[in-house]
C-alpha positions in Angstrom: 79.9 64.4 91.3 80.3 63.9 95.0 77.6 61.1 95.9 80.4 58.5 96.1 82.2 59.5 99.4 83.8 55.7 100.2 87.1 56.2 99.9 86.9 59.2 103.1 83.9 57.1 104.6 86.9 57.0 107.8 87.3 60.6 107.9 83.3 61.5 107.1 82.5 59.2 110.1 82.7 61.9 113.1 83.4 65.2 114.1 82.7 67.0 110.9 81.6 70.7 111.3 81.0 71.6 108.5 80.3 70.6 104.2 80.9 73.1 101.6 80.0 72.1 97.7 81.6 73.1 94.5 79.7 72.5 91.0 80.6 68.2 91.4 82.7 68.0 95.1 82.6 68.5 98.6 85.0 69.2 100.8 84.3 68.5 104.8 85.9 70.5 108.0 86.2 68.9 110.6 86.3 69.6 114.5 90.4 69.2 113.9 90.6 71.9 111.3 91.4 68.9 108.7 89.5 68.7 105.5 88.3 65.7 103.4 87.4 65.9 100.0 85.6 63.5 97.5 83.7 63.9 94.2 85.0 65.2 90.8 89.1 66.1 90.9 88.5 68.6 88.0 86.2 70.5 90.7 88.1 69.4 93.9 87.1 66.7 94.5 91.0 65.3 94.6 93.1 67.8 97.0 96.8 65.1 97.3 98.3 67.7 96.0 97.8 69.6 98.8 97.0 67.4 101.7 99.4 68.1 104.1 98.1 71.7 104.3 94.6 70.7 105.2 95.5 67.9 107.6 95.0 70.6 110.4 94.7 74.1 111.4 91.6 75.3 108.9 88.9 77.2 109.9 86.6 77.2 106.9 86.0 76.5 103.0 84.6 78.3 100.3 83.8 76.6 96.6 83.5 78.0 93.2 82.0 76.2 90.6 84.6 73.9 90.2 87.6 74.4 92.9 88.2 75.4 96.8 89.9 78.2 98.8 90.6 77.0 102.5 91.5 79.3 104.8 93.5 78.8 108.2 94.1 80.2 111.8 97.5 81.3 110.6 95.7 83.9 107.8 97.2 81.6 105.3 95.1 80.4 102.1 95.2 76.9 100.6 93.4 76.0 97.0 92.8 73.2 94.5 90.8 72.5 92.2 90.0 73.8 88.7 93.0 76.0 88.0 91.0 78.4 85.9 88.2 78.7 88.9 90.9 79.9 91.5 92.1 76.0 91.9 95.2 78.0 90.9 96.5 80.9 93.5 99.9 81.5 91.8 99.3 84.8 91.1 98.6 86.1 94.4 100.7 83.3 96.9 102.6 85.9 98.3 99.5 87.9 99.4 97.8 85.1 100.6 100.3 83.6 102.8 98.8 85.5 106.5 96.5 88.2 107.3 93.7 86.6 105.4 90.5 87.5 107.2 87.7 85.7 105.2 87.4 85.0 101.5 84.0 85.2 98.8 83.5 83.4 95.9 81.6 83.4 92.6 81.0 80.9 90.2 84.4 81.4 88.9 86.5 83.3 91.0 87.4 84.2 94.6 88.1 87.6 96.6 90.0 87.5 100.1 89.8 90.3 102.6 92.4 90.7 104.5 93.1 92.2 107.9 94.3 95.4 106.4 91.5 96.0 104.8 93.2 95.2 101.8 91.4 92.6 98.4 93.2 89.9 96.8 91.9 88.0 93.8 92.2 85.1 91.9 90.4 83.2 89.3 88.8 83.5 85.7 90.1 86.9 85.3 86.9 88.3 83.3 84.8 87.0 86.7 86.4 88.9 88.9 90.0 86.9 89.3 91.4 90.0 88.2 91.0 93.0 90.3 93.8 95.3 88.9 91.0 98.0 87.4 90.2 99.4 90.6 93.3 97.8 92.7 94.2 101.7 93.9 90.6 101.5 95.6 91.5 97.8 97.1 94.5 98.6 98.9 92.5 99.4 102.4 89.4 100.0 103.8 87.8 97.3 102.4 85.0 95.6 105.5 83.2 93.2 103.4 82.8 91.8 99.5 79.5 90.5 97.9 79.7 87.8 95.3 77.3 87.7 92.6 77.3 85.1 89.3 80.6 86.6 87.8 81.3 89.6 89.8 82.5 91.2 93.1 81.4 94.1 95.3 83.3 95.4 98.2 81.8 97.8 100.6 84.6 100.1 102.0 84.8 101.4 105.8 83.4 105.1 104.1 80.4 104.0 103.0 81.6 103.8 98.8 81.5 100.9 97.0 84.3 99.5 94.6 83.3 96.6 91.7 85.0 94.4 89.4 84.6 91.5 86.8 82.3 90.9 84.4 80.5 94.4 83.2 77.0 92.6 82.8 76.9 91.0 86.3 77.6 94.3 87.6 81.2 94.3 88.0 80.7 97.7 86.1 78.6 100.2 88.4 79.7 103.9 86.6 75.8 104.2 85.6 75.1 104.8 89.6 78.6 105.7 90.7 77.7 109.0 92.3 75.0 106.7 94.5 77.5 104.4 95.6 79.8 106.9 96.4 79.1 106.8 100.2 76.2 105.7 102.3 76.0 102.5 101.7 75.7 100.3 104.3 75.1 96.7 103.2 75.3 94.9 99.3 73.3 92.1 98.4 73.7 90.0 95.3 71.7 87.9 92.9 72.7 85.7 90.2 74.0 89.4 87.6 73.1 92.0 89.9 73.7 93.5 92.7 71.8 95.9 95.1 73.4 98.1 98.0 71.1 99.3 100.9 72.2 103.0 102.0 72.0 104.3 105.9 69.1 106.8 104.5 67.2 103.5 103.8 67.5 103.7 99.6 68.4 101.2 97.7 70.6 101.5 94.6 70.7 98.7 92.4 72.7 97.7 89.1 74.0 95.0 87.0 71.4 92.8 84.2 68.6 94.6 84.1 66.1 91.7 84.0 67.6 90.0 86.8 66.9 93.1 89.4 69.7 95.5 87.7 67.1 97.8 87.3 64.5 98.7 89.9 62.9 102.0 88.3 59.6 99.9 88.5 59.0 100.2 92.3 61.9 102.9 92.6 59.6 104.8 94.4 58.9 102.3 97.4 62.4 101.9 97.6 63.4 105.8 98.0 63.3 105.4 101.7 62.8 103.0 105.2 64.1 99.5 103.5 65.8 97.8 106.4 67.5 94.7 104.2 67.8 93.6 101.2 67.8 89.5 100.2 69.7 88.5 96.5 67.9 84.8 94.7 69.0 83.8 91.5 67.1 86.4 89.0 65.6 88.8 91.4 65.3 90.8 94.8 63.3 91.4 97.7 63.4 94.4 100.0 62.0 94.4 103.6 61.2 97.4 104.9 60.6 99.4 108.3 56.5 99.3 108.3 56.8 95.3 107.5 56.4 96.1 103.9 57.9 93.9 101.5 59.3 94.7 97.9 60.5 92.8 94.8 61.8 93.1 91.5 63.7 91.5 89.0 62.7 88.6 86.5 59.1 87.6 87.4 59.4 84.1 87.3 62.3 84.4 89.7 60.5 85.7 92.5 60.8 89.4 91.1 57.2 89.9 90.7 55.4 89.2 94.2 51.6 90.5 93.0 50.1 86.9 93.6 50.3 87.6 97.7 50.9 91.1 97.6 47.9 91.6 100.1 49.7 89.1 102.7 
């Protein structure tokens, strides 16, 4: 599961920059732009198969539950892992070749944003691997994407906001569609839901409805003046402009903040 790291002891002794963790591996970037990688080889632990991509040249790693997407200074994307967690990048090689800007995973799936503004995904295709719903809205103006448990959120250049993969984590958002329309300036996600922050200081949420999907509870504190917005696993909490704080989502997730409310 990763706590054996012998066998790249030499390569983990200096000059590492940075450590990124699937469900049972690590993978380590170093100062070189190579990567070493130990634990579990169902979850990426083993990346042969690929090693002479990674032996220079990458700027950063991202992990899903149980593989890696590397990306480089030439745009390109390397992955291994767990085929069925984006491990496997078949589908999409050809897109992910250059122009790659950065890329955001779930639990089971990744999403890379290119320099065109353009999306490409991979992965379990009912987390958000498979974009081809709303690929029309995909094709440019994309500036960022939010991962949640099992779903994706990109934020487009106009304000709207385009989602995909699994229906109950929020990768459907038709119920506040006309809300997310434009506006929106920033998306943050929790473990099935997600929440966008709009320029008028409102915040829209959707997704599981325990787990912060639905904010009608303190919809009225969030009408106006939130300033950001931070995702845990089953809730929310809103900061606003007067120092105010807000929360909602499953109580014994943080979602219900009465116990220092008066702090």
């Amino acid at each position: 599961s990763g706590g054996d790291s012998s066998a790249v002891a030499d390569c983990l002794a200096a000059r590492v920059i940075s450590i990124t963790g699937s469900g049972a591996a690590f993978a380590a970037l170093k100062d070189s732009g190579e990567v070493a990688t130990w634990g579990a080889s169902s979850h990426g632990g083993d990346s042969s198969a690929v090693a002479d991509r990674l032996a220079a040249g990458v700027t950063s790693v991202t992990g899903t539950d149980s593989a890696f997407a590397a990306l480089k200074d030439s745009g390109g994307v390397v992955t291994w892992g767990g085929s069925q967690a984006g491990g496997d990048a078949r589908a999409v090689t050809d897109r992910l070749a250059a122009g790659v800007m950065s890329i955001t995973a779930n639990r089971q799936a990744f999403a890379a944003l290119k320099d065109a503004g353009e999306v490409a995904a991979w992965g379990k295709p009912e987390a958000g691997g498979d974009s081809s719903g709303v690929a029309d809205r995909l094709v440019a103006g994309v500036i960022s994407i939010t991962g949640n448990g099992s779903a994706f959120a990109a934020l487009k250049d106009a304000g709207e906001v385009v989602t995909w993969g699994d229906a109950r984590f929020g990768g459907d958002s038709s119920a506040v569609a006309d809300r997310l329309a434009a506006g929106v300036t920033s998306i943050a996600g929790a473990g099935m839901a997600f929440a966008a922050l709009k320029d008028s200081g409102q915040v829209v949420t959707w997704g599981e409805a325990q787990h912060g999907g639905d904010s009608s509870a303190v919809a009225d504190r969030l009408a106006a003046g939130v300033t950001s917005i931070t995702g845990a696993g089953l809730a929310f909490a809103a900061l606003k402009d007067s120092g105010e704080v807000v929360t909602w989502g499953a109580a014994t997730g943080g979602g219900d903040s009465s116990a220092v409310a008066d702090r």
